[in-house]
N, C-alpha and C positions, 0 to 999 in steps of 0.2 A: 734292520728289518729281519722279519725272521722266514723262512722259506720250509716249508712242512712236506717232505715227500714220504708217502705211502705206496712201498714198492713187494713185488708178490717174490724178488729175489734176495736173496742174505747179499749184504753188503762185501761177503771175503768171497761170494760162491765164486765169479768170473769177471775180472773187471773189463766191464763194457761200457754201452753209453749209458747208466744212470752213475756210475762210478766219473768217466773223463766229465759230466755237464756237471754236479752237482760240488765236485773237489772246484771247480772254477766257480759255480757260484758261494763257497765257501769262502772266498777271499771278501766280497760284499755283503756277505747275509749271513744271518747263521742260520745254519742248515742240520733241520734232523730229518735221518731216515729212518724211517718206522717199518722194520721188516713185518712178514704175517705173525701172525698168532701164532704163536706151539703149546700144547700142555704138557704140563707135568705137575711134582707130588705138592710145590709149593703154593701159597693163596695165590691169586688172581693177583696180577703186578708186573714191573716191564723189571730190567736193569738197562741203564743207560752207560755209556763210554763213548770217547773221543777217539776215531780213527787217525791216523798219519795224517789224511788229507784237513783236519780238521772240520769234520766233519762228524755230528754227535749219532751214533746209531744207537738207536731204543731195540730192544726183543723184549716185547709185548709176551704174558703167558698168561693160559689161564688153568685153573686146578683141574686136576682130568676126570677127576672123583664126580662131578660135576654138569649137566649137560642142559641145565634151565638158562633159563634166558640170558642166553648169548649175549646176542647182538647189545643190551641193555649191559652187560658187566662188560662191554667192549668200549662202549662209550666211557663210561666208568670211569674207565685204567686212560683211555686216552685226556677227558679232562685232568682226572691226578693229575698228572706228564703236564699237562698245559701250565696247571695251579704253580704244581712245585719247582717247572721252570721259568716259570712268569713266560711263556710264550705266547705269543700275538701271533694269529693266523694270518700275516699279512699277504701270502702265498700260499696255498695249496695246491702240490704238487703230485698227481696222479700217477700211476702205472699200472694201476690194477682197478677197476670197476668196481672189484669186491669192498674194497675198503673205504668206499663208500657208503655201503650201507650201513657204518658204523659210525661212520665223522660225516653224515649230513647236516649233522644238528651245529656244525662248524660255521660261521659267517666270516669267509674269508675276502681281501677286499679284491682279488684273482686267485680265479681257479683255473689250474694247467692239467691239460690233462696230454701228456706223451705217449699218444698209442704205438709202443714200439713194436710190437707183434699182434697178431687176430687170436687173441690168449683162449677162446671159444673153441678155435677149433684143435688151442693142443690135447693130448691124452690126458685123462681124469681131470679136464676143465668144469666147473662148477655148473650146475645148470641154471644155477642164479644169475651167471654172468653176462650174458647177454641182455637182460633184461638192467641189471645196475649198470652198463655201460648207457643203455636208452636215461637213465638218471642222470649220469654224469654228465650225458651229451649236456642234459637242459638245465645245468649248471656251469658247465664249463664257459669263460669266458675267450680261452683258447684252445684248440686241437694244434698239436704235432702230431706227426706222423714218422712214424718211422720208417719209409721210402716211401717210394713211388708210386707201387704196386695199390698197397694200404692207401696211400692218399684216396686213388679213384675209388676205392672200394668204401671210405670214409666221407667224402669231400660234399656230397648230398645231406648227410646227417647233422651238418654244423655250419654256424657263417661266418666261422672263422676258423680255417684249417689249413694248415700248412705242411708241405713236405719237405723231412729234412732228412732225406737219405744217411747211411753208414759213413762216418767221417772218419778222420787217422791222424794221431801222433805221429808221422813223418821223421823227425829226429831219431826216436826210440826204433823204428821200423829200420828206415837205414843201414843202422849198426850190421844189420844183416847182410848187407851186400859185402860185408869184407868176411873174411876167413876167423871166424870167432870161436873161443877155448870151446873145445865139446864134452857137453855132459857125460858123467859116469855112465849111467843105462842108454845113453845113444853111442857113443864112442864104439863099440866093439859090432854094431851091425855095418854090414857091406852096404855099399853102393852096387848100384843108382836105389838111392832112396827117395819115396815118396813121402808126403808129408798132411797129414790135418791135425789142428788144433781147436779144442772146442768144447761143445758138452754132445757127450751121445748118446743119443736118444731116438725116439719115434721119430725123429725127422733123419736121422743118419742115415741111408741105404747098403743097409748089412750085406745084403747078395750083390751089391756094385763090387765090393771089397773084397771077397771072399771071391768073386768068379774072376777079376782081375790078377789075384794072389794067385792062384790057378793056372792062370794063363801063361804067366810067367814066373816060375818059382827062384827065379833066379833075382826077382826085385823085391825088394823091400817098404813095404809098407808102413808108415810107423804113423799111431792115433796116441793122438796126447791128450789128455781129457778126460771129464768124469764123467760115469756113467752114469745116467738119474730115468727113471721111469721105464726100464725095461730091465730082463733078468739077465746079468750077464753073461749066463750058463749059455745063451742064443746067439753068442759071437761066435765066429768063424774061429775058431784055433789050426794056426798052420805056422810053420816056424818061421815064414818070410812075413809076418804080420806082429805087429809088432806095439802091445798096449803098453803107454808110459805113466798112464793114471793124470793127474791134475798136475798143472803144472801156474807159477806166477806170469805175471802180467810181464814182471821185471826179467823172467827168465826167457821167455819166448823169441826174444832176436836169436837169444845162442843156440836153440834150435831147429831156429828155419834155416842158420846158417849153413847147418851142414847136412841141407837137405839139397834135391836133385831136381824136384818137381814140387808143386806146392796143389794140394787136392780140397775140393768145396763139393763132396761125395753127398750132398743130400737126397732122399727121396723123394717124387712125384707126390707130393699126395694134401690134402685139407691144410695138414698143418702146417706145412711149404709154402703155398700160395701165395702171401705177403711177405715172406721173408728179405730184408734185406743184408744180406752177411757183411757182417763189420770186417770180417779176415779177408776179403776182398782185396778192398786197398790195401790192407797190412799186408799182408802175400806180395801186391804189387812194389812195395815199397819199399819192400826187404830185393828187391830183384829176381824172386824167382817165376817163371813158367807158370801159369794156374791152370789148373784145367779142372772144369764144373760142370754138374749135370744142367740142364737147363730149368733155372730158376730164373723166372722175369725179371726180377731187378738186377741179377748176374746179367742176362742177356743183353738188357738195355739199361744202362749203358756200356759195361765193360765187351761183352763179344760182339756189339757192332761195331767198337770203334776197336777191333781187333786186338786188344790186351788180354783176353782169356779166349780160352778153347773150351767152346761146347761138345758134349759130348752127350749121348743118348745111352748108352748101355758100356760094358764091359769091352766086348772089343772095340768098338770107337776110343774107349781113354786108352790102351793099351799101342792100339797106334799111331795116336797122338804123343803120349809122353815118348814113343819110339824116335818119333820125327825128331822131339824138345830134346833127348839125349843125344841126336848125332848133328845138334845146332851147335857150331864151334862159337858162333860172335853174334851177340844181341843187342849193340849198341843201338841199332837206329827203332829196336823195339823198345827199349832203355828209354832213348828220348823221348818216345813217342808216352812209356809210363809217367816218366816226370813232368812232363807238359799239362798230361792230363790232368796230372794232381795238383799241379802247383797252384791253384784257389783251394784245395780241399784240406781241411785242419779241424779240428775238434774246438781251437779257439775261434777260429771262423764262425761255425755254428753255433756254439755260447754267444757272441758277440749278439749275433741275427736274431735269436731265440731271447737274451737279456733287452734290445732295442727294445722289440715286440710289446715284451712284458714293463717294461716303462713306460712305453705308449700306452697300453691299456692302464698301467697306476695312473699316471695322469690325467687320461679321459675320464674316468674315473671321479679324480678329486676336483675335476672341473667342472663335474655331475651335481658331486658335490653341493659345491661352492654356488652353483646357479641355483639349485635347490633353497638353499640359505637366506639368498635374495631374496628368493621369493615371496619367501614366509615371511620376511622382515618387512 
């Protein structure tokens, strides 16, 4: 069968959860991701290739010279792709509302839609988007949700919605807790090092960083990660802060290894509110210290059940990681990390998320199938 995801992220940008759920439904299904649209000088037309995971990713373009009817040469280029690879919409796999307005005319036998984030209220969100998610709602035959938060805020809209909070490769995270080779551009800054991995952006809290850096000029901050939707000229520059730009999926144990504290530095604000941080667990699993501003799906579950440290502004983290650097032995906080995890796994949630979705194929074909009767 074939599983069709329309996703608003490039498949190399950050691998997260449309990369760990779709490389596993890649073993049963064949799976294309259809990033957004880009233009440029060539006709309207995608290029297709096979990623490592096997996993076909389409980049969909249309000519720039160009600006008449869209949505109409978008459907276009997405039948071609159907034609030319004989693909059967057997699944339609959502992430974006937007891409909707172009593959309605789709008759898929389920349609999925994974609300992983509230995409409305990030910066230069579309002002279409709200309105094509009210689409998708009454199309969709499932909602996910990407935590907890989003569920309540979703779970009225749909009758059939699910929460499946930020899950973790465990094995790959691990590697971290032992003393791991150190990167070139990190090897030569001092300890105690602080640490976040990610993308930074409008959601990142630039004056948490910069008034922390401050406080203590003697620690070490270090952001690993791309910068996307704001101008980088706005970062704090101090020499104990410390940008490493983007970094792989595959490189990240080595290091958080040889970091001191592990930081989830986001901002209060709109586009925060349903977040649920996938580097959460990762941070946990690696065995280091977390300490996070207070984001609700951070707060509950991990800083009620005392694995992360909340913190409200600049000196609050400052004496918190004070505390985490003069903790000699964190065994029974150890255990209390790996206990917590031990149901939590990225093939866990494929599992629960593939059930689902077989139950609806078959409710479905038993729809069918009593339809058939009937006429006969």
């Amino acid at each position: 069968m074939d599983l069709i995801c329309f996703s608003h992220l490039p498949w190399n940008f950050v691998y997260q959860r449309p990369q760990h759920l779709l490389s596993r439904f890649a073993i049963d299904y064949r799976v294309f991701y259809i990033e957004e649209f880009t233009c440029n000088d060539t006709e309207d037309g995608y290029s297709l290739h096979e990623s490592e995971e096997q996993v076909w990713i389409v980049k969909p373009h249309l000519k720039n010279d160009r600006e008449d009817h869209v949505k109409a040469r978008q459907r276009k280029i997405l039948d071609r792709l159907f034609e030319s690879e004989g693909i059967s919409p057997n699944i339609l796999w959502y992430y974006t509302p937007m891409s909707f307005l172009f593959s309605d005319h789709l008759r898929a036998t389920i349609t999925v839609y994974d609300c992983m984030d509230e995409l409305s209220a990030f910066k230069f969100a579309d002002p279409e988007l709200k309105n094509a998610e009210r689409l998708l709602f009454q199309r969709a035959d499932i909602v996910f949700t990407g935590g907890n938060s989003l569920y309540e805020a979703k779970k009225h809209q749909h009758h059939n919605v699910h929460a499946f909070a930020s899950s973790i490769d465990k094995d790959h995270f691990n590697k971290a807790r032992k003393k791991l080779a150190e990167f070139p551009d990190q090897v030569n800054i001092p300890h105690p090092r602080l640490g976040f991995f990610g993308v930074i952006d409008e959601r990142f809290d630039i004056d948490l960083i910069e008034q922390a850096a401050n406080l203590k000029p003697d620690w070490h901050f270090i952001l690993a990660g791309p910068v996307v939707k704001i101008d980088p000229e706005i970062l704090p520059r101090r020499s104990n802060i410390h940008y490493l730009g983007s970094k792989s999926y595959k490189e990240l144990p080595g290091y958080l290894s040889g970091w001191d504290i592990a930081l989830i530095p986001f901002a209060i604000n709109e586009s925060t509110k349903y977040i649920s941080p996938t580097k959460t667990p990762e941070y946990l699993a690696a065995g280091k210290p977390v300490i996070s501003t207070p984001i609700m799906d951070v707060i509950n579950p991990y800083g009620k059940n005392g694995l992360v440290h909340i913190v409200n502004n600049a000196t609050e983290l400052v004496e918190r990681a004070a505390l985490e650097l003069d903790t000699g032995e964190r065994k029974t906080w150890l255990a209390m990390v790996d206990d917590y995890l031990a149901d939590i796994s990225w093939d866990i949630t494929w599992l629960r998320m593939h059930e689902m979705i077989k139950r609806a194929l078959d409710n479905k074909q038993h729809f069918r199938n009593e339809k058939k009767e009937v006429y006969v």
